[in-house]
PDB file with one MODEL, atoms N, CA, C and O in Angstrom:
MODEL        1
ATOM      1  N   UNK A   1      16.578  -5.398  -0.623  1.00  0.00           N
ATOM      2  CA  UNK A   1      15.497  -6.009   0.118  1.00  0.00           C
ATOM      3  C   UNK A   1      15.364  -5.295   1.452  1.00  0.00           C
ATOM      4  O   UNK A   1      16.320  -4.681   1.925  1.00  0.00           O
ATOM      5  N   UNK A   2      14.081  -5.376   2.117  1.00  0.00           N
ATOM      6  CA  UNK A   2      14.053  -4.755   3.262  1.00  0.00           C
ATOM      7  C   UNK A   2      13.678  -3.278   3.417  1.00  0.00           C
ATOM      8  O   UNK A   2      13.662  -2.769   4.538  1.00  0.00           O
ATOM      9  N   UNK A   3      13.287  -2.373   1.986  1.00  0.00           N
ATOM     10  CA  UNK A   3      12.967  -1.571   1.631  1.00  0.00           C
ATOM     11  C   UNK A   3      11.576  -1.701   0.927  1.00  0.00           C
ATOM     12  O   UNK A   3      11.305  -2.587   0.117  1.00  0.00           O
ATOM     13  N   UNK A   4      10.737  -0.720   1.330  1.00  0.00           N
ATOM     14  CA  UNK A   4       9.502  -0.336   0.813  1.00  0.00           C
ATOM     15  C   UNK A   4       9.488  -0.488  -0.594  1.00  0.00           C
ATOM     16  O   UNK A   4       9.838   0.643  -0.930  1.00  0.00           O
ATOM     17  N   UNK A   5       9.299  -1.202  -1.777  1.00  0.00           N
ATOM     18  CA  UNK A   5       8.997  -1.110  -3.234  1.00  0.00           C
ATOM     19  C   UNK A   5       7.437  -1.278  -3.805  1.00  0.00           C
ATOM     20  O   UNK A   5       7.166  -1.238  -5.005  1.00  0.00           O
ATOM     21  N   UNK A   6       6.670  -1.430  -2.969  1.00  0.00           N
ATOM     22  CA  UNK A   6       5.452  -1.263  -3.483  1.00  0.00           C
ATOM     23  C   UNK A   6       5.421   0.329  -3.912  1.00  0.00           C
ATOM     24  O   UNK A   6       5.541   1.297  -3.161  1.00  0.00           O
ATOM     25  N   UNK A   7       5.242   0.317  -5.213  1.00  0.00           N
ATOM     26  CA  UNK A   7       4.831   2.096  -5.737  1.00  0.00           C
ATOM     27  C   UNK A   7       5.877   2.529  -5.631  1.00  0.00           C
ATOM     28  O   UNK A   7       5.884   3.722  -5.329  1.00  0.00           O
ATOM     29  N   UNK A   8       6.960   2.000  -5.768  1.00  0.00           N
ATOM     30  CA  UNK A   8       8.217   2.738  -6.049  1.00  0.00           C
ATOM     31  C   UNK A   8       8.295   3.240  -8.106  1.00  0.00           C
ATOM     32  O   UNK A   8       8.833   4.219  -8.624  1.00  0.00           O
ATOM     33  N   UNK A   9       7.463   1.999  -8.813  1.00  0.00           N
ATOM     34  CA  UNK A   9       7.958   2.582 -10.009  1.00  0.00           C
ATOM     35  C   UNK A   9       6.885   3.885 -10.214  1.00  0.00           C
ATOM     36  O   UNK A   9       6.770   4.364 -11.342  1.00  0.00           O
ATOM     37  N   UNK A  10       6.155   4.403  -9.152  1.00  0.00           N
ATOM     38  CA  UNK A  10       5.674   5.495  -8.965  1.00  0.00           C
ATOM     39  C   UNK A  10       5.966   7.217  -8.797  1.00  0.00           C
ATOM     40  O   UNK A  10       5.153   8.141  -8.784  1.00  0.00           O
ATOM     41  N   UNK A  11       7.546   7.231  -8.670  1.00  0.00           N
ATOM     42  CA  UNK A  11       8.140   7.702  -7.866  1.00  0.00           C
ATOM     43  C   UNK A  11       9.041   8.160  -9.204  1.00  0.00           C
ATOM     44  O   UNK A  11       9.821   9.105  -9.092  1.00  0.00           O
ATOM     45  N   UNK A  12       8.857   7.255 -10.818  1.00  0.00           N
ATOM     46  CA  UNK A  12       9.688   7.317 -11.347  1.00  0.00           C
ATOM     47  C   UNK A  12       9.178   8.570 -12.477  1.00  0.00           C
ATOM     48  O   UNK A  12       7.965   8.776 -12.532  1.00  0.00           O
ATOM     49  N   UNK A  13       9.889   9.211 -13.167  1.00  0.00           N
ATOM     50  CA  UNK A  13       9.234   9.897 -14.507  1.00  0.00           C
ATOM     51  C   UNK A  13       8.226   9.227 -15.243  1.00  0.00           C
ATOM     52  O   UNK A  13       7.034   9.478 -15.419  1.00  0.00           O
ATOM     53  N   UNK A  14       9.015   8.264 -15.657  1.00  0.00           N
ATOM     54  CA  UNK A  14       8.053   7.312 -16.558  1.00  0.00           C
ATOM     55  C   UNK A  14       7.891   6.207 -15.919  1.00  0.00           C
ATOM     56  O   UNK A  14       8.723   5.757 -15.131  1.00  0.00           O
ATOM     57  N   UNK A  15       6.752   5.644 -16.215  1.00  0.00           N
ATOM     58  CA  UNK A  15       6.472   4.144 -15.596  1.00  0.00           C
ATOM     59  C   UNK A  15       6.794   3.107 -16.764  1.00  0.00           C
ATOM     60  O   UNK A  15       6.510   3.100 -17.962  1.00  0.00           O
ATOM     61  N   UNK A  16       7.395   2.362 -16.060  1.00  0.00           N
ATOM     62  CA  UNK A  16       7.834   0.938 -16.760  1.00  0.00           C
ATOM     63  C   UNK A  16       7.193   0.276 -17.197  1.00  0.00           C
ATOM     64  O   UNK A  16       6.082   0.169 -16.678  1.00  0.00           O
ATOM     65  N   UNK A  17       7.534  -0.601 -18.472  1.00  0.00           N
ATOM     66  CA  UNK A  17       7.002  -1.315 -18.923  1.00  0.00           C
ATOM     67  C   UNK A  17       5.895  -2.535 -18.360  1.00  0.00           C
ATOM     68  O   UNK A  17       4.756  -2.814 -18.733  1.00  0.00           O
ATOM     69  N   UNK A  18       6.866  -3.173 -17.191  1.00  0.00           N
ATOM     70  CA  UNK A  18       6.603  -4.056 -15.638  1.00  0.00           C
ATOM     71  C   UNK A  18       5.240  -3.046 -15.291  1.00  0.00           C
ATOM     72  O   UNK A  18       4.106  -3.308 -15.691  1.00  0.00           O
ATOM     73  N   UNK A  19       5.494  -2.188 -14.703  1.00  0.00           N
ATOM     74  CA  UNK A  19       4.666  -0.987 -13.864  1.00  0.00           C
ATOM     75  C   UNK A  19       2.886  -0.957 -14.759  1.00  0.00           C
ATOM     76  O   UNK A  19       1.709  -0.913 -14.401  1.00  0.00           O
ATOM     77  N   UNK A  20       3.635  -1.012 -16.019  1.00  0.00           N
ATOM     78  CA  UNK A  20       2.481  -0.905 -16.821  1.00  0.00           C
ATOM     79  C   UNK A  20       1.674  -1.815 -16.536  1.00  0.00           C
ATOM     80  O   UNK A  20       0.577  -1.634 -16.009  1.00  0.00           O
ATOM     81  N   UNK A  21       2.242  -3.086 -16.925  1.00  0.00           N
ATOM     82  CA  UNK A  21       0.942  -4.125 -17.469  1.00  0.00           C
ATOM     83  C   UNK A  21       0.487  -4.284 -15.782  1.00  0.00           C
ATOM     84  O   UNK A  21      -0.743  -4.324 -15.750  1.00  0.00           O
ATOM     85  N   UNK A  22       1.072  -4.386 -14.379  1.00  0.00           N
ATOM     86  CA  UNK A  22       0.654  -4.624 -13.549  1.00  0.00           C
ATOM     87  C   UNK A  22      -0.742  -3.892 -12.798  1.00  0.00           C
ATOM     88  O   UNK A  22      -1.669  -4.274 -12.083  1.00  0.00           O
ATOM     89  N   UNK A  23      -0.195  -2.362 -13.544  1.00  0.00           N
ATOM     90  CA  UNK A  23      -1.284  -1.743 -13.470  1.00  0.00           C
ATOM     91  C   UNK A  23      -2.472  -1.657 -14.240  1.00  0.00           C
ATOM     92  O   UNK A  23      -3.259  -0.718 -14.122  1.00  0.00           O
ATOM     93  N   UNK A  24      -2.633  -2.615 -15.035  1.00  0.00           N
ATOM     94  CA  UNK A  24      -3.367  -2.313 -15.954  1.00  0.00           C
ATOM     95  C   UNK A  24      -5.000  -3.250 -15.561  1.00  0.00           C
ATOM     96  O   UNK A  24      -5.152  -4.429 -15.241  1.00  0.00           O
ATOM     97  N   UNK A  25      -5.909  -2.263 -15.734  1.00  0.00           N
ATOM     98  CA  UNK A  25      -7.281  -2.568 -15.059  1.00  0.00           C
ATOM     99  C   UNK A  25      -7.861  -3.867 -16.077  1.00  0.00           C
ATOM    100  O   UNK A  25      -7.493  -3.851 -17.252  1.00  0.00           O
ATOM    101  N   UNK A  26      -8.818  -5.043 -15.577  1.00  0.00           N
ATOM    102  CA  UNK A  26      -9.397  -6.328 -16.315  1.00  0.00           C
ATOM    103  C   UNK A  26     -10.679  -5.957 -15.439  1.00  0.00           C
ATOM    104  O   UNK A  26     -10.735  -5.583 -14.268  1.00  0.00           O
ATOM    105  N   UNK A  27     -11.618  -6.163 -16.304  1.00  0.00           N
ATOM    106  CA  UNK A  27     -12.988  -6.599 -15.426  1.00  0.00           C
ATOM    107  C   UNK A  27     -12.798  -7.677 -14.714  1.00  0.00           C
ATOM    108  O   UNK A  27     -11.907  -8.504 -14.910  1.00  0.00           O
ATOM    109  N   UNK A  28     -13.753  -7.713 -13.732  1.00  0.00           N
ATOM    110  CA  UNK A  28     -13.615  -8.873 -12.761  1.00  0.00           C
ATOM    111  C   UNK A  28     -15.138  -8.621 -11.866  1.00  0.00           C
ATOM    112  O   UNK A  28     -15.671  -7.568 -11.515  1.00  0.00           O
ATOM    113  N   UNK A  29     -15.661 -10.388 -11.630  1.00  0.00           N
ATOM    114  CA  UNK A  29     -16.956 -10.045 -10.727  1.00  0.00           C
ATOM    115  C   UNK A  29     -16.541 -10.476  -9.354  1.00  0.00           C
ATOM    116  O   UNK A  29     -15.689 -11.285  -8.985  1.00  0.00           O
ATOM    117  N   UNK A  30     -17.099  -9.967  -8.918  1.00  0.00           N
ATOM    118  CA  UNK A  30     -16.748 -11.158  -7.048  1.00  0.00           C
ATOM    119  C   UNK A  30     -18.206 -10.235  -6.433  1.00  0.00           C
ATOM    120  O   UNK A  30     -18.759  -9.178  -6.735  1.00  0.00           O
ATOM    121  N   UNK A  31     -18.440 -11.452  -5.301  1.00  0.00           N
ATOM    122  CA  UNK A  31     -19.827 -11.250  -4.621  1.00  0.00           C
ATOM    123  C   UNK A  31     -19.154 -10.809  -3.420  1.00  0.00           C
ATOM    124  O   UNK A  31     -18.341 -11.429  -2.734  1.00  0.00           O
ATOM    125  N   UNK A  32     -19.605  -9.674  -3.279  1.00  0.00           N
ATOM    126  CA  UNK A  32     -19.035  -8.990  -1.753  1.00  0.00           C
ATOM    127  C   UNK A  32     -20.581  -8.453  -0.742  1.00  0.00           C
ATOM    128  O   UNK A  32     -21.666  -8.846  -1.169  1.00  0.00           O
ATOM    129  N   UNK A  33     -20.562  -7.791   0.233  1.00  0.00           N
ATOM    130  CA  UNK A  33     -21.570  -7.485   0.610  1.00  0.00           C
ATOM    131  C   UNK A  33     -21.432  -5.853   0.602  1.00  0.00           C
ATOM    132  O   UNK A  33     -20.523  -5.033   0.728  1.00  0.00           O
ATOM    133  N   UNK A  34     -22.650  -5.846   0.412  1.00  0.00           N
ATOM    134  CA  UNK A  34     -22.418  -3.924  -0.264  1.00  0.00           C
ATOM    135  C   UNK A  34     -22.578  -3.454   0.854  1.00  0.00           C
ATOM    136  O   UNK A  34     -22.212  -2.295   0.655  1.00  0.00           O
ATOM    137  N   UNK A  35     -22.837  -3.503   1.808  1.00  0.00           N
ATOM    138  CA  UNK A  35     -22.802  -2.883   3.034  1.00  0.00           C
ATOM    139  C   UNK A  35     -21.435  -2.525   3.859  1.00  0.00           C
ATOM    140  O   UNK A  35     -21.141  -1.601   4.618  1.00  0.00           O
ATOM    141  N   UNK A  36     -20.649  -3.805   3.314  1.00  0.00           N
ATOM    142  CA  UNK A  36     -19.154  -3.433   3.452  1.00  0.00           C
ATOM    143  C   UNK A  36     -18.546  -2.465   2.907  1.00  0.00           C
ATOM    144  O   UNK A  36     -18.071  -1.426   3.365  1.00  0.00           O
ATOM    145  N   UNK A  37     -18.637  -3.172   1.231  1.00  0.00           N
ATOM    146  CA  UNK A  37     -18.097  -1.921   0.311  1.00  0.00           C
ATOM    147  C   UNK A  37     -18.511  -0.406   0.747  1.00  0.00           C
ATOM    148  O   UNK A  37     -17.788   0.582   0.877  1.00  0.00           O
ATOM    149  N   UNK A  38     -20.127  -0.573   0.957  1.00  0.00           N
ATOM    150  CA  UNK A  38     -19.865   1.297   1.490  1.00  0.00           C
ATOM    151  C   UNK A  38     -19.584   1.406   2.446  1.00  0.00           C
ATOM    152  O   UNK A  38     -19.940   2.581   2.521  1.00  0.00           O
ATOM    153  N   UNK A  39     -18.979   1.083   3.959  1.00  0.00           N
ATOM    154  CA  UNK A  39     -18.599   0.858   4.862  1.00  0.00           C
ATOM    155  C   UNK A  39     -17.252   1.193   4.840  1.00  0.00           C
ATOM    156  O   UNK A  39     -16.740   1.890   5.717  1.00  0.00           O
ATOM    157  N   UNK A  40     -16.415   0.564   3.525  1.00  0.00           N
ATOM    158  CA  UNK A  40     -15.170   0.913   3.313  1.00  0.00           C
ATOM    159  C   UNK A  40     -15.227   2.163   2.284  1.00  0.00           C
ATOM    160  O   UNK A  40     -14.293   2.896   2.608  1.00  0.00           O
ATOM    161  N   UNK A  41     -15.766   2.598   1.427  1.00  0.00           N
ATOM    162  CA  UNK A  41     -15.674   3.636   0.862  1.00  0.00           C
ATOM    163  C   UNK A  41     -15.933   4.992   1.562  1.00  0.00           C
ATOM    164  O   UNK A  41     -15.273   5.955   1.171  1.00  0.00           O
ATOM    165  N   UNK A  42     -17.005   5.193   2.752  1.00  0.00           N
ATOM    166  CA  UNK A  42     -16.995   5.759   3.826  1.00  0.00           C
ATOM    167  C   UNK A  42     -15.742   6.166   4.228  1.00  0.00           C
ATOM    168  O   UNK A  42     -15.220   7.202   3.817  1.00  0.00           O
ATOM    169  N   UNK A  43     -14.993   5.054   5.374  1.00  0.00           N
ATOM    170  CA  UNK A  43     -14.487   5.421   5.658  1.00  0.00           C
ATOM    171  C   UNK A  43     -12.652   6.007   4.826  1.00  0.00           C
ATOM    172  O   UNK A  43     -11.709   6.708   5.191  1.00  0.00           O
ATOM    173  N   UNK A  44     -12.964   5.302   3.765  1.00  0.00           N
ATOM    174  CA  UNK A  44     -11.475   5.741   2.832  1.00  0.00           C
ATOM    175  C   UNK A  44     -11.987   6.945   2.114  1.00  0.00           C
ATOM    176  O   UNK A  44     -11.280   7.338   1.186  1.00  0.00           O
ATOM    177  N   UNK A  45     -12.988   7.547   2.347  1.00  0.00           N
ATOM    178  CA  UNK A  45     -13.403   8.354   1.495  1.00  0.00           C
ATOM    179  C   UNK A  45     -13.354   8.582  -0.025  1.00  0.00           C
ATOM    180  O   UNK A  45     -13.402   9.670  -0.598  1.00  0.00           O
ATOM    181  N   UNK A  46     -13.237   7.197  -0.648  1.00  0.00           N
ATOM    182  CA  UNK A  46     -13.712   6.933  -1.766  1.00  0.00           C
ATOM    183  C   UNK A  46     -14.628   7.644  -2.773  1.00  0.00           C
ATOM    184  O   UNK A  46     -15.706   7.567  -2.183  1.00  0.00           O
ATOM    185  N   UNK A  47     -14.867   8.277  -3.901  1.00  0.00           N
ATOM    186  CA  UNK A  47     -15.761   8.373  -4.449  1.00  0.00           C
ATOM    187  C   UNK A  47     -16.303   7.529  -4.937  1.00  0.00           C
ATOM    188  O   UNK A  47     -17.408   7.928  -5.303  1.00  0.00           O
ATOM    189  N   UNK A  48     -16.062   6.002  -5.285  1.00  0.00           N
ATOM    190  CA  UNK A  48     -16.597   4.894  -6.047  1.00  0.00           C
ATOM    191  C   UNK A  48     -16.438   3.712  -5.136  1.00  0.00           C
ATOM    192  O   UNK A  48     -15.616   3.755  -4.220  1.00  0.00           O
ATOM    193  N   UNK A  49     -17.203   2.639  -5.352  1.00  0.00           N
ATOM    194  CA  UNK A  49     -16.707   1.401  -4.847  1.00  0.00           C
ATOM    195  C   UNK A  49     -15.651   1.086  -5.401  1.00  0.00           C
ATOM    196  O   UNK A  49     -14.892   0.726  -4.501  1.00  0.00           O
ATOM    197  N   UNK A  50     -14.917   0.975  -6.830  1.00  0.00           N
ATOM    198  CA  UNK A  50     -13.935   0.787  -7.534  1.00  0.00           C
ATOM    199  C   UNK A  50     -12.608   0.975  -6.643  1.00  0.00           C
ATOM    200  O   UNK A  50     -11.695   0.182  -6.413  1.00  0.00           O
ATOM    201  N   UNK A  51     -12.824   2.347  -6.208  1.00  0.00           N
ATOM    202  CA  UNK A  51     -11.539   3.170  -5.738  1.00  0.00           C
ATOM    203  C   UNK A  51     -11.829   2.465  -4.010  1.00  0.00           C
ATOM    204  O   UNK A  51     -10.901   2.043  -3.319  1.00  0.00           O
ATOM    205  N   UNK A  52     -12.827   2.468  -3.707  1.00  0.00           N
ATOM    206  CA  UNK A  52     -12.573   1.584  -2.114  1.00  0.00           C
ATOM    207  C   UNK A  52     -11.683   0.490  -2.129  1.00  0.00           C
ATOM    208  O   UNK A  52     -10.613   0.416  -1.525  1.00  0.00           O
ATOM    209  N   UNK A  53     -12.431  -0.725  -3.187  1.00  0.00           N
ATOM    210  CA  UNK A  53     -11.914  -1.655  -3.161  1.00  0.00           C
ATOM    211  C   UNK A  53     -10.221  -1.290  -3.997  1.00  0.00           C
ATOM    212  O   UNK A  53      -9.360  -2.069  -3.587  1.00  0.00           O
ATOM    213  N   UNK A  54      -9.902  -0.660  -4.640  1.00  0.00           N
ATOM    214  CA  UNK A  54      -8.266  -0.062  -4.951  1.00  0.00           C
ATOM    215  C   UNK A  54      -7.498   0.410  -3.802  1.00  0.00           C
ATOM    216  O   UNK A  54      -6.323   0.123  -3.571  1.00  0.00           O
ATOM    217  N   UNK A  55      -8.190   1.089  -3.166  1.00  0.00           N
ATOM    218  CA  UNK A  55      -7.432   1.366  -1.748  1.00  0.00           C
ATOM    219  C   UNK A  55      -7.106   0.557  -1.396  1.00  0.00           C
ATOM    220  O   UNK A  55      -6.007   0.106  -1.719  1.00  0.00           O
ATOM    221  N   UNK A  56      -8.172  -0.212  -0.284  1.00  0.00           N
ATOM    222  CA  UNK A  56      -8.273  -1.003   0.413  1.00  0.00           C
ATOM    223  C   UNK A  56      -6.454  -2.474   0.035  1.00  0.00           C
ATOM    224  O   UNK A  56      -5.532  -2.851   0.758  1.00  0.00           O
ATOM    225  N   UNK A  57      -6.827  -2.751  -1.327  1.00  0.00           N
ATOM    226  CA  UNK A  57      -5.762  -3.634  -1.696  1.00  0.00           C
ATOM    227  C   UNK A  57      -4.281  -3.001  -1.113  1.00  0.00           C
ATOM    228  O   UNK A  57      -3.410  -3.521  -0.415  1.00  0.00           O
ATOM    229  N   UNK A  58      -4.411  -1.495  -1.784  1.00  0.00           N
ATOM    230  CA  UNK A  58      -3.240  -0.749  -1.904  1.00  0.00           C
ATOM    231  C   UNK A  58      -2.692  -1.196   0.119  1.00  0.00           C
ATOM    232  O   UNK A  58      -1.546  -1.608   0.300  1.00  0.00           O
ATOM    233  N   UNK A  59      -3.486  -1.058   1.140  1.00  0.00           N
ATOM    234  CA  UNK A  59      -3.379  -1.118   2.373  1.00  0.00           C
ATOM    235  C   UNK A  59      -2.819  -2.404   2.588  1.00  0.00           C
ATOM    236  O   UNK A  59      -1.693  -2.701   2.990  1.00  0.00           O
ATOM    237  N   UNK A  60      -3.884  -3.203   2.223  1.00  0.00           N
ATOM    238  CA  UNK A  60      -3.177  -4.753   2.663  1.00  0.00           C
ATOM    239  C   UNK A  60      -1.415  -4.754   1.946  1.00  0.00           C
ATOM    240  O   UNK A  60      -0.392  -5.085   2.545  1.00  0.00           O
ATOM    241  N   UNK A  61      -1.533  -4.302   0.607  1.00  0.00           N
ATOM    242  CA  UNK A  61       0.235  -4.608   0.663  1.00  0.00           C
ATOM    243  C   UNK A  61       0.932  -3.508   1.067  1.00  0.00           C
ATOM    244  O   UNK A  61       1.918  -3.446   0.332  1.00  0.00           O
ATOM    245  N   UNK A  62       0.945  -2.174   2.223  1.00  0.00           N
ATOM    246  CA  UNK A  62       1.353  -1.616   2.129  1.00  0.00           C
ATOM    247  C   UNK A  62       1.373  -2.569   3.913  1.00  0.00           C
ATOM    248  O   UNK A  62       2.434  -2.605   4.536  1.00  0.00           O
ATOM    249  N   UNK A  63       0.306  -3.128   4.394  1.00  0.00           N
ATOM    250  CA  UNK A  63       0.638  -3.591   5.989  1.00  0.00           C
ATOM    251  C   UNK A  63       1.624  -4.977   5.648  1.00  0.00           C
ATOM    252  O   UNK A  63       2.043  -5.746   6.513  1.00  0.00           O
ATOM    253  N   UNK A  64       1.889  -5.097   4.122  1.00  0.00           N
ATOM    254  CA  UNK A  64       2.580  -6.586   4.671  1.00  0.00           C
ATOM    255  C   UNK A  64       3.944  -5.617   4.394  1.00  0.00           C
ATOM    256  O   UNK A  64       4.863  -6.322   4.811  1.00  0.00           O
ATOM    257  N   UNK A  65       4.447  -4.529   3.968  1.00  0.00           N
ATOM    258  CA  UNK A  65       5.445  -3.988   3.704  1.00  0.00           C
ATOM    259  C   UNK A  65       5.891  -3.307   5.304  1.00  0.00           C
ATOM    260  O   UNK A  65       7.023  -3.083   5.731  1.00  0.00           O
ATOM    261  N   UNK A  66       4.757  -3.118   5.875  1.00  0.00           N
ATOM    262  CA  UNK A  66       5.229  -2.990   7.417  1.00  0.00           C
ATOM    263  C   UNK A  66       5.682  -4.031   7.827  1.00  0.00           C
ATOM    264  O   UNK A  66       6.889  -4.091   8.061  1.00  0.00           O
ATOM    265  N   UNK A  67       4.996  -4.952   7.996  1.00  0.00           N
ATOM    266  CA  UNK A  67       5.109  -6.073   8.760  1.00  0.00           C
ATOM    267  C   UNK A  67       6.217  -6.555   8.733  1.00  0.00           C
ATOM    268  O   UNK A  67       6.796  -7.097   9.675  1.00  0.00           O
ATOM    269  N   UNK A  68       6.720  -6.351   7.331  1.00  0.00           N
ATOM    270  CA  UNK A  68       8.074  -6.969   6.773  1.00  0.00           C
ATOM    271  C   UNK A  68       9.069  -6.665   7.540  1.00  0.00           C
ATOM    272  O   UNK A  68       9.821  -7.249   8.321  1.00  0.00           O
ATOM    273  N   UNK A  69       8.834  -5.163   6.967  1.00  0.00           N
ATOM    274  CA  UNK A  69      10.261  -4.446   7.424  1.00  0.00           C
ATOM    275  C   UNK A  69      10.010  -4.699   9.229  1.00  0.00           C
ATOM    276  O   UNK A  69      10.960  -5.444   9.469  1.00  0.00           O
ATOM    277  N   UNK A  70       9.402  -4.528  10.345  1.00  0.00           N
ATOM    278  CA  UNK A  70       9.151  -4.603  11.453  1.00  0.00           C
ATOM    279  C   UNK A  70       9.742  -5.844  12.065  1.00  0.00           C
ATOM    280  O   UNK A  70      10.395  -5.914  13.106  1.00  0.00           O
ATOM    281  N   UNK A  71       9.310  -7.068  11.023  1.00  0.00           N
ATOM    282  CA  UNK A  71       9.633  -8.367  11.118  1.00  0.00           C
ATOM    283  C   UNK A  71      11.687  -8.295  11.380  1.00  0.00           C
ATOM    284  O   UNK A  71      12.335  -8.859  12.261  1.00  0.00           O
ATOM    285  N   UNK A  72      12.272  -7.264  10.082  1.00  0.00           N
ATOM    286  CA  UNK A  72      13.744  -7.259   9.508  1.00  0.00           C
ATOM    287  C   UNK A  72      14.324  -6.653  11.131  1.00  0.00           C
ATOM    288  O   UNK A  72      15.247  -7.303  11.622  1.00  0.00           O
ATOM    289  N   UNK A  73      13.885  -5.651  11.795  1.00  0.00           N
ATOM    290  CA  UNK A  73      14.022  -4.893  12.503  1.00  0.00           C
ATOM    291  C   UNK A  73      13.967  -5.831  13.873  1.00  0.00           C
ATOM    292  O   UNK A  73      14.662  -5.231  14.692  1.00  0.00           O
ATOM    293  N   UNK A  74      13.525  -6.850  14.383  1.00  0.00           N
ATOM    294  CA  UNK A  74      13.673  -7.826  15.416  1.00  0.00           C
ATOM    295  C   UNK A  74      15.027  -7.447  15.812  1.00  0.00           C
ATOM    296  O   UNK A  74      15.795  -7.419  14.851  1.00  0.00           O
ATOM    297  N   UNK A  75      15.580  -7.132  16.995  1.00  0.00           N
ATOM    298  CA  UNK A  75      16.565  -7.074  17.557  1.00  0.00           C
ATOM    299  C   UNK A  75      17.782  -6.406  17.362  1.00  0.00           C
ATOM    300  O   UNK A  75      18.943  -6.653  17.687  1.00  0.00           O
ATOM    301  N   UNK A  76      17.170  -5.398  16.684  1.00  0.00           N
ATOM    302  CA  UNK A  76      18.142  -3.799  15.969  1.00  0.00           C
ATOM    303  C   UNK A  76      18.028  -2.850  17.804  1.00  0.00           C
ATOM    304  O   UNK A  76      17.064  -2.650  18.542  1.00  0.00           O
ATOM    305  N   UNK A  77      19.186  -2.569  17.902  1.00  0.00           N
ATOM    306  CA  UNK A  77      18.540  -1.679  19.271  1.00  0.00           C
ATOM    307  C   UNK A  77      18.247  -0.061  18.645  1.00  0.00           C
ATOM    308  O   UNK A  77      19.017   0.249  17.735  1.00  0.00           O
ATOM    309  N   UNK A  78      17.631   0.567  18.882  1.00  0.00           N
ATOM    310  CA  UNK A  78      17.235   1.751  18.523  1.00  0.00           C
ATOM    311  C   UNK A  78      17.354   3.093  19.609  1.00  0.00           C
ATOM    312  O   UNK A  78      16.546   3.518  20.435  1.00  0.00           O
ATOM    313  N   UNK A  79      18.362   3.432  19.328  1.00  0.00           N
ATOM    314  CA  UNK A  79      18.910   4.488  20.293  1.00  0.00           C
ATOM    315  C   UNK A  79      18.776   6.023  19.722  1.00  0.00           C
ATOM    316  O   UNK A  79      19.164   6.505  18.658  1.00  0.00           O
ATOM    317  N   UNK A  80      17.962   6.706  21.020  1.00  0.00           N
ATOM    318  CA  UNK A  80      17.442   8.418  20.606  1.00  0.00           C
ATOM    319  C   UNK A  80      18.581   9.048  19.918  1.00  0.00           C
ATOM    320  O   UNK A  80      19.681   8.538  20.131  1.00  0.00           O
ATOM    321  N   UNK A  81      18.503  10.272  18.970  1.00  0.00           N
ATOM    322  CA  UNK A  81      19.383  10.703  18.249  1.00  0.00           C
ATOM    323  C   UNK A  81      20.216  11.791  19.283  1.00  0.00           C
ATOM    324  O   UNK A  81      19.565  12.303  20.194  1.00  0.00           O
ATOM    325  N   UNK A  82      21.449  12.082  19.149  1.00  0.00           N
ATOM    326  CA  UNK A  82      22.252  12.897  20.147  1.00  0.00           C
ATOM    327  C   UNK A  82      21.514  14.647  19.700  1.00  0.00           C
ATOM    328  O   UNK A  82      21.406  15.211  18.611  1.00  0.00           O
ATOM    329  N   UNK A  83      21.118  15.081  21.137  1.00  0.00           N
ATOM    330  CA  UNK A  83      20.478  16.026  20.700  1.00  0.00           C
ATOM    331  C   UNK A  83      21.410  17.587  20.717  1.00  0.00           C
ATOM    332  O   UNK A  83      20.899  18.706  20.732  1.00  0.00           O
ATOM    333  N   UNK A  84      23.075  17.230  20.710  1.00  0.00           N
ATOM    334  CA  UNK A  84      24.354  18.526  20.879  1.00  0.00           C
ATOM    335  C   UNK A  84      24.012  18.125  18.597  1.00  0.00           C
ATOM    336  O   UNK A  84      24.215  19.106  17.882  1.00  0.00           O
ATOM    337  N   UNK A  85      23.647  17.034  18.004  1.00  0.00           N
ATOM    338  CA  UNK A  85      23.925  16.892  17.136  1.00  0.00           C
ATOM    339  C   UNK A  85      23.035  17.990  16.208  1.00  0.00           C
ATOM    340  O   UNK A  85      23.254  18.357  15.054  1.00  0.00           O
ATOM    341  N   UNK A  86      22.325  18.245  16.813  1.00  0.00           N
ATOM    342  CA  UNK A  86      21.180  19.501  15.853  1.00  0.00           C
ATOM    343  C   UNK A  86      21.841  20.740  15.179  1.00  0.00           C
ATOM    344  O   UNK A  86      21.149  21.551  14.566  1.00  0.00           O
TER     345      UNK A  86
ENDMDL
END
């Protein structure tokens, strides 16, 4: 725990069974405003709305994987590396 695992079974040769079905695409409708969507595909440089809105998700759990670890890190002191150590 306390380690980055979002897209870790990414990282692997083969993707897992788990890896699989999670990834695995379902149609779905939702009413968004398209002015957003290209707003966000813009700036993620998206070729599709598809892939905006895929990013975009990919971000939100990649800021709660900050947040996390940032959260774990509360009162760690963090001292510069010795620089005779190079």
């Amino acid at each position: 725990m306390g380690l980055c695992t979002y897209g870790e079974e990414f990282r692997m040769a083969r993707k897992s069974i788990a890896a699989s079905t999670r990834d695995r695409k379902v149609p779905r409708t939702y009413r968004l405003a398209p002015g957003k969507v290209a707003a966000a595909q813009r700036v993620l440089r998206a070729s599709t709305a598809t892939e905006a809105i895929e990013t975009a998700l990919d971000l939100v759990l990649f800021r709660r994987e900050l947040v996390s670890g940032t959260r774990a890190m509360l009162g760690v002191r963090i001292t510069p590396p010795d620089k005779t150590a190079r």
